[in-house]
N, C-alpha and C positions, 0 to 999 in steps of 0.2 A: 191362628188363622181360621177360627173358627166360623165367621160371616165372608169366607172367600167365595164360596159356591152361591153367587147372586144372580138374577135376572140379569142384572147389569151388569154385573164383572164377565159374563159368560159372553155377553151380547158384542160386548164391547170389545172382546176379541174376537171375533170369529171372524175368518178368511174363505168362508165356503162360500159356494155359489146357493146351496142347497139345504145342505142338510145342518140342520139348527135353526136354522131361519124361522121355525115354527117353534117357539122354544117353551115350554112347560118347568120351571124351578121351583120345586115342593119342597116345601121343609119338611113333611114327613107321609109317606104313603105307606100302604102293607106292601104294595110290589109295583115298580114302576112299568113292568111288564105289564100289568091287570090295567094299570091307569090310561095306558097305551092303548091298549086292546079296544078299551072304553071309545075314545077318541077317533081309531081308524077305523071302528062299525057307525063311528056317528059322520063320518066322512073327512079325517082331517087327510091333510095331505102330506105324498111320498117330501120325505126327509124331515118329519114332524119328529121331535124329541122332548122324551119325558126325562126330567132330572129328580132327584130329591135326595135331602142332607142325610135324610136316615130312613129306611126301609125297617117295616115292622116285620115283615113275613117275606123277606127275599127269598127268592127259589133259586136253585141250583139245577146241573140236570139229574136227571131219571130224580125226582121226588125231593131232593136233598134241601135241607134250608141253608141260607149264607149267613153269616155272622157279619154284619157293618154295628159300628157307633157311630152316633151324628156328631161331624164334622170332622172323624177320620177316613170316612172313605170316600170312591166315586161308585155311586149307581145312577145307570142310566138306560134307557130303553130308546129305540130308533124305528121307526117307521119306513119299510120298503114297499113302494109297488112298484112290481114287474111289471116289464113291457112285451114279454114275451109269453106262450103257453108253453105248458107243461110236453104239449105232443109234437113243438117246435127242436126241444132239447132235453131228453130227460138228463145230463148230467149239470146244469148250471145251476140248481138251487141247493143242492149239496155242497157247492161253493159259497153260500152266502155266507156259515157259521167258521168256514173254512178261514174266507178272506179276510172276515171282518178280525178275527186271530192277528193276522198279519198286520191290520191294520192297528191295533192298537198297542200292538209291541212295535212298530214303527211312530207312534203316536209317542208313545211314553219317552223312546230314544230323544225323539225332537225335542223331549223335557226335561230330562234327565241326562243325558247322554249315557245310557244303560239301556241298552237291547234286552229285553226277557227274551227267554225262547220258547217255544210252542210246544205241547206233549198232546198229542191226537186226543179227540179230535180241537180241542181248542180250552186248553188252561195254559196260564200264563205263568212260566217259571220265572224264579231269579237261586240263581246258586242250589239248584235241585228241588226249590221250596215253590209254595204255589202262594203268588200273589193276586190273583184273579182268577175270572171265568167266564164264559160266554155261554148264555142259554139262546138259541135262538127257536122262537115259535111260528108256524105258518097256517095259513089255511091254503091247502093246494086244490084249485077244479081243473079241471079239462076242456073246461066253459070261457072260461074268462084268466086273463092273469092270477097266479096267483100273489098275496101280500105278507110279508113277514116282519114279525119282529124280532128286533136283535136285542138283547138282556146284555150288560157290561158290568161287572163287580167285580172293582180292582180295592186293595187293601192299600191308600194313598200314607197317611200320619198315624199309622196305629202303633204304636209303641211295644216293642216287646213283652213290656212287661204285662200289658191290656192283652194281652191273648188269653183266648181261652186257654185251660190246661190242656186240652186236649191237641189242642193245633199248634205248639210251643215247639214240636219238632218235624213241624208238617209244613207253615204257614209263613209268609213275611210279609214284609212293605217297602215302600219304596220309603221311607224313612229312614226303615232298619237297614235299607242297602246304602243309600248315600248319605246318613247321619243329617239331613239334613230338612226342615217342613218342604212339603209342593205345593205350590198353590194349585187348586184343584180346577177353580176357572179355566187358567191359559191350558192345564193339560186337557180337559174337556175340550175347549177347543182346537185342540195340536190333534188329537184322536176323532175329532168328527172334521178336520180336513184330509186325514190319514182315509178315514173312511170313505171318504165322497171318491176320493183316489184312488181305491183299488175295489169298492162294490159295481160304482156304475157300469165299468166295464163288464161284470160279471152279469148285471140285469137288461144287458145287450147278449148275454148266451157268449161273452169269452172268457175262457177260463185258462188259456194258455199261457200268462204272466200272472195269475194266480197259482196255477199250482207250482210255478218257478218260484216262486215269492215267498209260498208259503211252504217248500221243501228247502229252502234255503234258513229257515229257521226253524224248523222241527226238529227237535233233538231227540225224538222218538225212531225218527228212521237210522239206521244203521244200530239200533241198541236191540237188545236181549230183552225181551218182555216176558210180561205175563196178562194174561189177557183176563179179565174176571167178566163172568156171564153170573145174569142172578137167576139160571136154572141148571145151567150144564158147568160140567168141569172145564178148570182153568184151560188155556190155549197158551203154553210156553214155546216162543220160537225168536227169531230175529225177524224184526220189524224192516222190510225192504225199501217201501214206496208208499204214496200216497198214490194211487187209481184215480182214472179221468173220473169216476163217479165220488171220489171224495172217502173212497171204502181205502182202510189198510192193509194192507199184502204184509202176510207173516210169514215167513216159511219154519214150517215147525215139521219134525220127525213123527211120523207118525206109527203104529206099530201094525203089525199084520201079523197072519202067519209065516210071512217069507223074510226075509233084510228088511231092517229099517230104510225106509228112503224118504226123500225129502218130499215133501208136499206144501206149495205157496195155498195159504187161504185168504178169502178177504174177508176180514171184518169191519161190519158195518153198524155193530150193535155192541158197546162193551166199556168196564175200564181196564184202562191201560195202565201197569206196574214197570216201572223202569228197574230191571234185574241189574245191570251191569254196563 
């Protein structure tokens, strides 16, 4: 299924009102985020998306590269502008990276019939393993709306044995879950109708069926974490909530001179270790 990911195959499903409708399908870029970026400073418009068969230099967050081959994975980059400002709601755009989570493990279900679930703030598990990830980038003013892009790199036909060595007890695909090819067109567009579904509301400033939405697949809340910071020592505590602002609430023991007692933090900066 290598020539699945086409201008036309992509086009030719899609149910949105919006978003795809502006459709960009690379066969090969360094980062569909970068190519994006290009586009919305040149003026393309909210729900424009960048696709391509194979990313040379995919980012991940905080710095990380992704590993895709062309014509096993989906990368894709999405185009938001906001209609509201920053000083209207400061908690709706920490929703963006949130929802669009939700939305693509509701995307993949429509295609698969397999739900990933969510591990904070936005990787896409399947049976404890990471089949994706969501970078999303913004420019925020005070001025004017601000505009974001959302980054999407899911591990669609990559075959076990094409893993790297390193990610061989880390990593899957929807292959490796349901033995079977996906076409990557239909699920691109099952995931940018998933999307237009549960962002728009959020670029309206509501977020109160997103974080229902996206707490009902998180399988980071109610588990035992460990929080890694890349200056300060770990944060081990049980993982409660996701916070209106999109922050995780831990409650972890902390020590003093008096009893241990309990203390909720929120982390808003970090990776999350699933202990138990």
């Amino acid at each position: 299924m290598l020539n699945d990911l086409t201008q036309e195959a992509v086009a030719s499903s899609l149910r949105t009102r919006v978003f795809g409708r502006h459709l960009h399908v690379l066969s090969q870029t360094d980062s569909t985020n970068s190519a994006l970026l290009k586009l919305a400073q040149a003026g393309a418009e909210h729900g424009t998306v960048v696709c391509a068969d194979h990313q040379t230099a995919g980012r991940g967050r905080r710095g990380r590269s992704w590993f895709s081959r062309p014509g096993d994975g989906l990368c894709f980059s999405l185009l938001l502008r906001g209609r509201r400002l920053l000083s209207d709601d400061v908690h709706w755009p920490a929703w963006v990276p949130l929802a669009s989570g939700t939305a693509v493990a509701l995307g993949i279900a429509d295609t698969v019939a397999i739900t990933p679930q969510l591990k904070w703030p936005n990787d896409l598990l399947l049976g404890g393993r990471k089949l994706g990830g969501i970078l999303s980038e913004s420019l925020l003013t005070t001025q004017s709306p601000p505009f974001f892009i959302v980054g999407i790199g899911l591990n669609v036909n990559l075959p076990q044995k094409d893993l790297p060595e390193d990610l061989h007890d880390t990593a899957t695909s929807l292959i490796m879950a349901t033995g079977r090819p996906v076409d990557r067109a239909r699920l691109l567009s099952n995931i940018l109708e998933r999307l237009e579904e549960q962002l728009e509301p959020v670029l309206d400033g509501e977020i109160a069926q997103a974080i229902s939405a996206y707490t009902g697949l998180c399988a980071t809340i109610g588990r035992q974490v460990s929080i890694e910071f890349a200056a300060a020592p770990p944060l081990i505590g049980l993982a409660e909530a996701v916070a209106p602002d999109g922050a995780l609430l831990v409650q972890s023991l902390s020590s003093s001179s008096g009893p241990r007692k309990a203390e909720t933090v929120a982390v808003r900066v970090g990776d999350v270790v699933h202990l138990r």
